[in-house]
C-alpha positions in Angstrom: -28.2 1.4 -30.2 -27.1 3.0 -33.1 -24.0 5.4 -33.6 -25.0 9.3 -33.2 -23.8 12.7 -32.5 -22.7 13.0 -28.6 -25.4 14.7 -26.7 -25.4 16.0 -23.4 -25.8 13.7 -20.4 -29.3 15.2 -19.9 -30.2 14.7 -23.5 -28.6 11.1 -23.0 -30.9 10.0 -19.7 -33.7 11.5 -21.8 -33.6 9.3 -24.6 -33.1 6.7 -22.4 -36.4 7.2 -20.4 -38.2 7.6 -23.5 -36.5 4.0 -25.0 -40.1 2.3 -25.3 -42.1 -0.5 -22.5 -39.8 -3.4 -23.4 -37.3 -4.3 -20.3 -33.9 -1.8 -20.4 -32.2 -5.6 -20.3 -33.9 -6.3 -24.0 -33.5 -2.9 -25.2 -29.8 -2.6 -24.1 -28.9 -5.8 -25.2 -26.1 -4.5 -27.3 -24.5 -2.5 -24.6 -24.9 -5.3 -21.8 -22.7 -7.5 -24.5 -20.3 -4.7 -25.1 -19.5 -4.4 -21.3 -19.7 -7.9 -20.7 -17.1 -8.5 -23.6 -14.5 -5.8 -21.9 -15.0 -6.8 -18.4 -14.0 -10.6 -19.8 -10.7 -9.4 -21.7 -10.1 -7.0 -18.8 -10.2 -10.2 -16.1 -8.6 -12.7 -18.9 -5.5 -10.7 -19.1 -5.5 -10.3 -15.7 -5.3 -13.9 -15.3 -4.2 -15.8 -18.1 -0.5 -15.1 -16.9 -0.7 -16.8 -14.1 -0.5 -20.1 -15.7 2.2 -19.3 -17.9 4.3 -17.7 -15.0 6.7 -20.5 -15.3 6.9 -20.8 -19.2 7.7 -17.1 -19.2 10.2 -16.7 -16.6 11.8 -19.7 -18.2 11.6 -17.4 -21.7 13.4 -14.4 -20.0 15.6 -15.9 -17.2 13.9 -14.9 -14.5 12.1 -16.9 -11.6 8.6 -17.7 -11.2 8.3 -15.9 -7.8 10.1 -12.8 -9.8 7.5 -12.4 -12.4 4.7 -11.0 -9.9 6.2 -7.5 -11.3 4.5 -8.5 -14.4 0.9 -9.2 -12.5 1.3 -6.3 -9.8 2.3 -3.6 -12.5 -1.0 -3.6 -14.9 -3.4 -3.8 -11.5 -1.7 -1.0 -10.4 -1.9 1.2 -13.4 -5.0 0.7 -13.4 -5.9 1.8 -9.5 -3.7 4.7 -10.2 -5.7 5.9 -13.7 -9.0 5.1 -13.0 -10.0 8.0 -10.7 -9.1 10.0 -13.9 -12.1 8.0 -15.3 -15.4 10.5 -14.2 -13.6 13.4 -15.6 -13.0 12.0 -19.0 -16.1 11.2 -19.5 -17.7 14.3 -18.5 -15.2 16.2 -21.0 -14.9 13.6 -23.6 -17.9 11.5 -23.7 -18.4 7.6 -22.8 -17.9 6.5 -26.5 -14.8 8.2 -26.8 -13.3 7.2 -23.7 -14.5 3.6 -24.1 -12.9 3.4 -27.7 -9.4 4.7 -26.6 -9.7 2.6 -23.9 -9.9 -0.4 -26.1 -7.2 1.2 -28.6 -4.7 1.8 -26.3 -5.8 -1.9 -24.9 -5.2 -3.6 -27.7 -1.8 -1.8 -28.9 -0.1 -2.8 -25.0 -1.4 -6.4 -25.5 0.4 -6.1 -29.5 3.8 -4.8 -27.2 2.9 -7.3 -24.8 3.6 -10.3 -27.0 6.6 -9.1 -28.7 8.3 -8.7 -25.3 12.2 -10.2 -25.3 12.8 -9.0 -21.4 10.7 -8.5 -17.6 11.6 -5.1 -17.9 9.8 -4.5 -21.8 7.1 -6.5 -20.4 6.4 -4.7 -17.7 6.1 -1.1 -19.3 3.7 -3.2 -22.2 1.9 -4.3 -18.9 1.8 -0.7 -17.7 0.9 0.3 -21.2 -2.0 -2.4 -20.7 -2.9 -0.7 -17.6 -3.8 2.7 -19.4 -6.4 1.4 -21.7 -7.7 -0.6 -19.1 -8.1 1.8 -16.3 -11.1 3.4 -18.6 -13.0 -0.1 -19.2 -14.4 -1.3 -15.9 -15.4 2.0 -14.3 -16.8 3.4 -17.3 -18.9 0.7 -18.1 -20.5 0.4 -14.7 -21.7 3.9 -15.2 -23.2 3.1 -18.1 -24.9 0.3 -17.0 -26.0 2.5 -13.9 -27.2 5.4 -16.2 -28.9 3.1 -18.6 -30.2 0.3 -16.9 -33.8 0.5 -15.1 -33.8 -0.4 -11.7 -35.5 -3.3 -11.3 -33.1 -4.8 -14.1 -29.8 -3.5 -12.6 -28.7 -6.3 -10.0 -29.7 -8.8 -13.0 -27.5 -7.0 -15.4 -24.3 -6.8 -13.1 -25.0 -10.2 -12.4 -24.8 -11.0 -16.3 -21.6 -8.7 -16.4 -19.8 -10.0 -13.3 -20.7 -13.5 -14.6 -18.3 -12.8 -17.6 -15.5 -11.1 -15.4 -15.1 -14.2 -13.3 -15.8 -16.6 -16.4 -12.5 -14.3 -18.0 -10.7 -14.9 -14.3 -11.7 -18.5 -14.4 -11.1 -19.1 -18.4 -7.6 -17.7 -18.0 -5.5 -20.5 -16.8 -6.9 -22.7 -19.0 -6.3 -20.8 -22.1 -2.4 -20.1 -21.0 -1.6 -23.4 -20.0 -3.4 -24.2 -23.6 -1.1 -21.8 -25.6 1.7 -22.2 -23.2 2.0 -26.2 -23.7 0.4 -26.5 -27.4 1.9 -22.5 -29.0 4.0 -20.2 -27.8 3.4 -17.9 -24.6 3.4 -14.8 -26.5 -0.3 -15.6 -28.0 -1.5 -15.3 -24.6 -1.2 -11.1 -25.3 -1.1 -11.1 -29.1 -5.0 -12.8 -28.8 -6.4 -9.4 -27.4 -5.3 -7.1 -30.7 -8.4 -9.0 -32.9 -10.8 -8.8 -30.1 -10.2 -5.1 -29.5 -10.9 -4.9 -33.4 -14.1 -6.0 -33.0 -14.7 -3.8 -29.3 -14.1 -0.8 -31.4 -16.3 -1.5 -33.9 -19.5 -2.5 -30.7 -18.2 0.5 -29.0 -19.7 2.7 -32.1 -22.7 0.6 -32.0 -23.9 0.1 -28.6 -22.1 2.6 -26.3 -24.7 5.6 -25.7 -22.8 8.4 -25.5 -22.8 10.4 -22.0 -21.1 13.9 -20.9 -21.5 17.5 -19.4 -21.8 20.6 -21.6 -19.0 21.8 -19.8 -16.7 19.7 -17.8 -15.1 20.7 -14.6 -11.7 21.4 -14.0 -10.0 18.3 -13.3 -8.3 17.8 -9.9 -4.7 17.4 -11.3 -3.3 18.3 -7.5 -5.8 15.6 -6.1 -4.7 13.2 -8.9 -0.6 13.5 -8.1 -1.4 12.9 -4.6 -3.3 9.7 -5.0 -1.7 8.3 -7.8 1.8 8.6 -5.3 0.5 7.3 -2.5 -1.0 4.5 -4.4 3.0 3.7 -6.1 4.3 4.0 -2.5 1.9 1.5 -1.0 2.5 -1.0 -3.8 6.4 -0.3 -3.9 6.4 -1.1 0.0 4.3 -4.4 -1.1 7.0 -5.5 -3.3 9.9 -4.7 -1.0 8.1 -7.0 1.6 7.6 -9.9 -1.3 11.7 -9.5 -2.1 13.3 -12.6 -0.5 15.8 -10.0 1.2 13.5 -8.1 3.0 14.6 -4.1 3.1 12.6 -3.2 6.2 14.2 0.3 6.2 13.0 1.1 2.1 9.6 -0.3 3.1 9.4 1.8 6.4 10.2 4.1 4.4 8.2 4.0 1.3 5.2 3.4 3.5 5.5 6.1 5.8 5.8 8.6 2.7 2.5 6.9 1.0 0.9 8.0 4.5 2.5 11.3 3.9 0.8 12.0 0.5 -2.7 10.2 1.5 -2.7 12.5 4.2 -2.1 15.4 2.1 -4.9 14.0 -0.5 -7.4 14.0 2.4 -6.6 17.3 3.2 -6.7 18.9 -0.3 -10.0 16.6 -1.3 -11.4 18.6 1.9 -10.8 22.1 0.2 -11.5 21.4 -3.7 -14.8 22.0 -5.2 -14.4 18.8 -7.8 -11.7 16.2 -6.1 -10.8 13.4 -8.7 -11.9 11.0 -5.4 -14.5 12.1 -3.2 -14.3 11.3 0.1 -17.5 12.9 1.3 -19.3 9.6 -0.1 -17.6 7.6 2.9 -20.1 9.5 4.9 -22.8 6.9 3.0 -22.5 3.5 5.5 -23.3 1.4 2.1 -20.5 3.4 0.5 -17.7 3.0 3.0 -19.1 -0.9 4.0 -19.3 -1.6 0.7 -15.2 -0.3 -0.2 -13.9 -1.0 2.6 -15.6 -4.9 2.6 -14.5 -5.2 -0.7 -10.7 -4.0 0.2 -10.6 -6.8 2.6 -12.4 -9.5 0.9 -10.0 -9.3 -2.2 -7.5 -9.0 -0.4 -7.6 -12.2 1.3 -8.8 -13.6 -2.4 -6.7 -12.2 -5.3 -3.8 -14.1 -5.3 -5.6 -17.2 -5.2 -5.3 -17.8 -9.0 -1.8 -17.6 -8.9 -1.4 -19.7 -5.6 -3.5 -22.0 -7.3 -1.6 -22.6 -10.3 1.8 -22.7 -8.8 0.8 -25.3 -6.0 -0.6 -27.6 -8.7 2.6 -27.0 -11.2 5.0 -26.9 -8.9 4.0 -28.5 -6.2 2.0 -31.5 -7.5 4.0 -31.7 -10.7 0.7 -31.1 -13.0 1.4 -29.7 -16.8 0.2 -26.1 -17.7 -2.9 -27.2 -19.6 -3.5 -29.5 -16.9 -3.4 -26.4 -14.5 -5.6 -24.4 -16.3 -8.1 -26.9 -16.9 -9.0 -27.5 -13.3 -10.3 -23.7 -13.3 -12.6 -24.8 -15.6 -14.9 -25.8 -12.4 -14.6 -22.5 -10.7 -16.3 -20.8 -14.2 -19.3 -23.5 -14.1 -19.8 -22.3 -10.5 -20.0 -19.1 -10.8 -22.1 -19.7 -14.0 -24.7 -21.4 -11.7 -24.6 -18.9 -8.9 -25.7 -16.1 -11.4 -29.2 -17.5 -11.4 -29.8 -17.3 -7.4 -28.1 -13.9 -6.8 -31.2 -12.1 -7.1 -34.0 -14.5 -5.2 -31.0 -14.5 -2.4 -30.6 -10.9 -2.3 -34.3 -10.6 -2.1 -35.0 -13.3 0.4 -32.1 -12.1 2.9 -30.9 -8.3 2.3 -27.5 -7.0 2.0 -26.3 -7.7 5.2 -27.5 -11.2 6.0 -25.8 -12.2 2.5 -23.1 -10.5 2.8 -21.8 -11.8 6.2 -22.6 -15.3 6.1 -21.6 -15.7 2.2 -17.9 -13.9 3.2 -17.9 -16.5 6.2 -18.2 -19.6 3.7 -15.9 -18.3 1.1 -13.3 -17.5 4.3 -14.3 -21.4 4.9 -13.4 -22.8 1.9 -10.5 -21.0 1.7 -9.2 -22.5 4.5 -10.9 -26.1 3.2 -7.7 -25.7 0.1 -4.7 -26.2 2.7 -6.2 -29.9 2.9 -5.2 -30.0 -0.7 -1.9 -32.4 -1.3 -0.3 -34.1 -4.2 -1.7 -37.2 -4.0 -5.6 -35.5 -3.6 -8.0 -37.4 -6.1 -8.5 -35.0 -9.3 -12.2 -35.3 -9.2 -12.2 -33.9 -5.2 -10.1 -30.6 -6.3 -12.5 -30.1 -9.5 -15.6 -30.6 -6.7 -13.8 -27.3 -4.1 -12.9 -25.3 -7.1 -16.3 -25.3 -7.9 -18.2 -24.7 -4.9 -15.7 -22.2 -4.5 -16.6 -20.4 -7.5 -20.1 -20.5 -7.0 -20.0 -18.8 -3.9 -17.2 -16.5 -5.4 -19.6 -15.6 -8.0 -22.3 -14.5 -5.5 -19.8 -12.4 -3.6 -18.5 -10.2 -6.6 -21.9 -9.6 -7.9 -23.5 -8.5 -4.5 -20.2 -6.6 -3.4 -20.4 -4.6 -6.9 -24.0 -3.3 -6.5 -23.7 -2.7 -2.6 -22.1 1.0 -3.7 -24.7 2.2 -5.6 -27.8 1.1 -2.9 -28.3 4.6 -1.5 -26.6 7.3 -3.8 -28.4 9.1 -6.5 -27.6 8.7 -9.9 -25.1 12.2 -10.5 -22.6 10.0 -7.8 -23.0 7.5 -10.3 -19.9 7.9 -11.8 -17.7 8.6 -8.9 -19.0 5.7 -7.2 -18.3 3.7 -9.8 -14.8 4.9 -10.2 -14.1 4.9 -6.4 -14.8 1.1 -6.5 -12.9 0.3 -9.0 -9.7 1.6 -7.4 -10.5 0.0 -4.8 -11.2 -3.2 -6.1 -7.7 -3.0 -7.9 -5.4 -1.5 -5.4 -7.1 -4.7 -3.2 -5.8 -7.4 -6.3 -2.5 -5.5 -6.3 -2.1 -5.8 -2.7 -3.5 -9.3 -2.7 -1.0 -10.9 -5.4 1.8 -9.3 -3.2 0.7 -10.8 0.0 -0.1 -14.4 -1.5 3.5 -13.6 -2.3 4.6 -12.7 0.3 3.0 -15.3 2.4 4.2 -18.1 -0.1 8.0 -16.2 0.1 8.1 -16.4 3.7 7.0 -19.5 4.2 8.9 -21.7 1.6 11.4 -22.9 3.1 13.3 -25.4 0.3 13.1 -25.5 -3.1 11.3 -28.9 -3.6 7.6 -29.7 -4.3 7.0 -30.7 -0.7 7.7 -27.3 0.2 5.4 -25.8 -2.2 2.7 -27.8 -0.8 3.2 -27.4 2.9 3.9 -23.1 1.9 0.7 -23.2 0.1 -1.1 -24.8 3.0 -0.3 -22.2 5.6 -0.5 -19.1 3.3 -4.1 -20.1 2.2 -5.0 -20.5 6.1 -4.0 -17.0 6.6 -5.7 -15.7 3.8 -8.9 -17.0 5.1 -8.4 -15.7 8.1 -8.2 -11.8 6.3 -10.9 -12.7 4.4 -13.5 -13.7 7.8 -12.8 -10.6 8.8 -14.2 -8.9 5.9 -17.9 -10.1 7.4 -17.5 -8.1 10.2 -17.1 -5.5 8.0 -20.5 -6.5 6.0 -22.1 -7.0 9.4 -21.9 -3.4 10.0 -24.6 -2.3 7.4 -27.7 -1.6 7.8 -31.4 -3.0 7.5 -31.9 -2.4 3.8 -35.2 -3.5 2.9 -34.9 -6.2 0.5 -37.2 -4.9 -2.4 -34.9 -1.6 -1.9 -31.8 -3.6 -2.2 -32.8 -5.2 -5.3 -34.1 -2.1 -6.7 -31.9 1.1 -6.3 -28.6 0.3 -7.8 -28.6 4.4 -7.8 
């Protein structure tokens, strides 16, 4: 798709329909790339510094376990921004919004790099945070506006591929630059690829808005926004090695305060920045509220992951990094069956027992020692990641199965916070978990903290299938078919 003038929405879905008989997967080509591009530098940077945790907290004089401030900070700016997301586009337009987004991307990455203190590099990181907050959401509801129906699960597959091949690819690439160049590469990387998103974004984004926007819920926004902070604040009081249960208590009894007063004023607000009244859709609230605890149990995985085989088995960075490598090829080879699977079983069926494996092998990682034979990790990292791979994809569409396309871009945004307040809460529990139970300094201890704290996070993640368990029949040509 060529640049043009912005249009309407209505003029945008228009040309859309009328885009020719060839598949919307061959005639959006372009787009599908574009998306798949950011959602990959979105998840890189998410992950990529785990592997160099230790490199950098060398760098600034800080501890490894001290540098989750630097993970936690960018996931939350971007669960507090993104409900901003459906209003920008409505006033600004998709292409807009996307470019920025890459922009202001690309210039927290450049800040990012040239970082001397944890402080610096976490206002970069938040910096990071505001660019990003605009890229996933907004590209789902492209995709949902532009993609034909019968294409859509397909698509997300294709784009959810990329996000986990950017989770997966991440430790590799740091330990690479960490061990071979200098740590600060690992940010300064994103400035030439956001040169070239810009110049896609003119290209291939179509360009989607209202005439006139409506007013944006800046009450609504304040409210969430703090309650998010609070929540996350409590999560890193809980992490610190000398707990302060009275700040937590605290902190989390005033993030119930404002979340309480968000529901209230969402009630009584034409336009809220978060609807709530799409919980009343089961797919909607199975689907966000699965999707909190699944990630939850998951998110700090990478991290866990990297520090067990570091620190605990006394592997190199690169060495770390590569063994994600596996985890990538899985979820590679589990793009190819989400759709026959989702057809042959439903939303339910796949849901529950594929959440019930990944809880499984999960649990199957605390068997994992020093002395384990390279070949058998590389073997569980992968079946891991296939199944991983089927998760995201399926989880990602669920939201979409019975709303029509004008909640397109609310749902879109409402998963998205959700899906990143989940990682922020996840990296602080693994924390947590890992803080509580290392007791010692020494590698054993690593390995005997990681055992227990990946036990526990399978068991939060098995309970995320009772959540799935609770949808409904959906027809499995209807599941495939109505993203919308």
């Amino acid at each position: 798709m060529s640049s043009s003038p912005p249009v309407t929405t209505a003029a945008a879905d228009a040309a859309v329909a009328a885009g020719g008989g060839s598949p919307s997967r061959v005639r959006f080509r372009g787009l599908i790339w574009l998306v798949s591009a950011a959602f990959f530098m979105q998840s890189l940077d998410s992950t990529i510094v785990n592997t160099a945790v230790p490199a950098i907290a060398s760098a600034l004089g800080e501890t490894p376990l001290n540098m989750r401030s630097a993970l936690t900070s960018y996931v939350l700016t971007l669960a507090i921004l993104i409900p901003a997301s459906p209003w920008l586009c409505d006033r600004f337009g998709t292409r807009r919004v996307f470019g920025m987004a890459i922009s202001v991307f690309a210039i927290g990455s450049l800040l990012c790099g040239i970082s001397h203190t944890l402080t610096e590099l976490v206002l970069a990181r938040v910096l990071q945070g505001c660019g990003g907050a605009a890229l996933m959401p907004v590209g789902r509801y492209v995709l949902v506006r532009t993609i034909d129906k019968r294409d859509f699960v397909q698509v997300m597959s294709t784009v959810a591929t990329f996000g986990l091949l950017g989770s997966v690819l991440g430790p590799l690439l740091g330990g690479a630059l960490v061990e071979y160049t200098n740590w600060r590469l690992i940010f300064l990387l994103n400035v030439p690829v956001g040169i070239v998103g810009l110049w896609l974004n003119q290209r291939e984004m179509p360009e989607y808005r209202l005439a006139t926007a409506n007013r944006f819920d800046l009450l609504g926004f304040l409210l969430f926004a703090a309650a998010s902070a609070l929540l996350l604040a409590a999560s890193e009081f809980a992490s610190d090695q000398n707990i302060r249960w009275s700040w937590m208590g605290s902190l989390v009894a005033m993030a119930l305060v404002f979340g309480s007063a968000y529901v209230w004023h969402s009630r009584r607000t034409a336009y809220p920045v978060a609807d709530l009244s799409l919980l009343r859709v089961r797919s909607v609230w199975v689907a966000l509220s699965g999707n909190l605890l699944t990630r939850l149990g998951v998110s700090g995985m990478f991290l866990l992951i990297v520090l067990f085989l570091q620190v605990g088995c006394g592997w190199s960075p690169l060495m770390a990094g590569l063994m994600m490598v596996p985890q990538a090829l899985g979820s590679i080879s589990a793009k190819w069956l989400v759709n026959r699977t989702l057809i042959r079983l439903g939303y339910r069926r796949l849901l529950f027992g594929n959440t019930l494996i990944v809880a499984v092998l999960l649990a199957m990682f605390a068997l994992l020692g020093p002395h384990t034979p390279m070949l058998l990790i590389a073997l569980l990292v992968f079946v891991y990641g296939g199944f991983m791979g089927m998760q995201y994809t399926v989880m990602n569409t669920l939201v979409y199965t019975d709303l029509d396309v004008k909640y397109a871009s609310m749902a879109s945004s409402m998963a998205s916070t959700t899906q990143y307040l989940s990682m922020s809460f996840g990296i602080a529990l693994a924390t947590l978990l890992m803080q509580t139970l290392l007791h010692g300094q020494g590698s054993g201890a690593y390995v005997v903290a990681f055992r227990w704290t990946v036990i526990v996070l399978a068991v939060i993640t098995a309970v995320a299938s009772r959540v799935f368990a609770r949808l409904e029949k959906i027809p499995a040509a209807v599941a495939v078919s109505s993203p919308s």
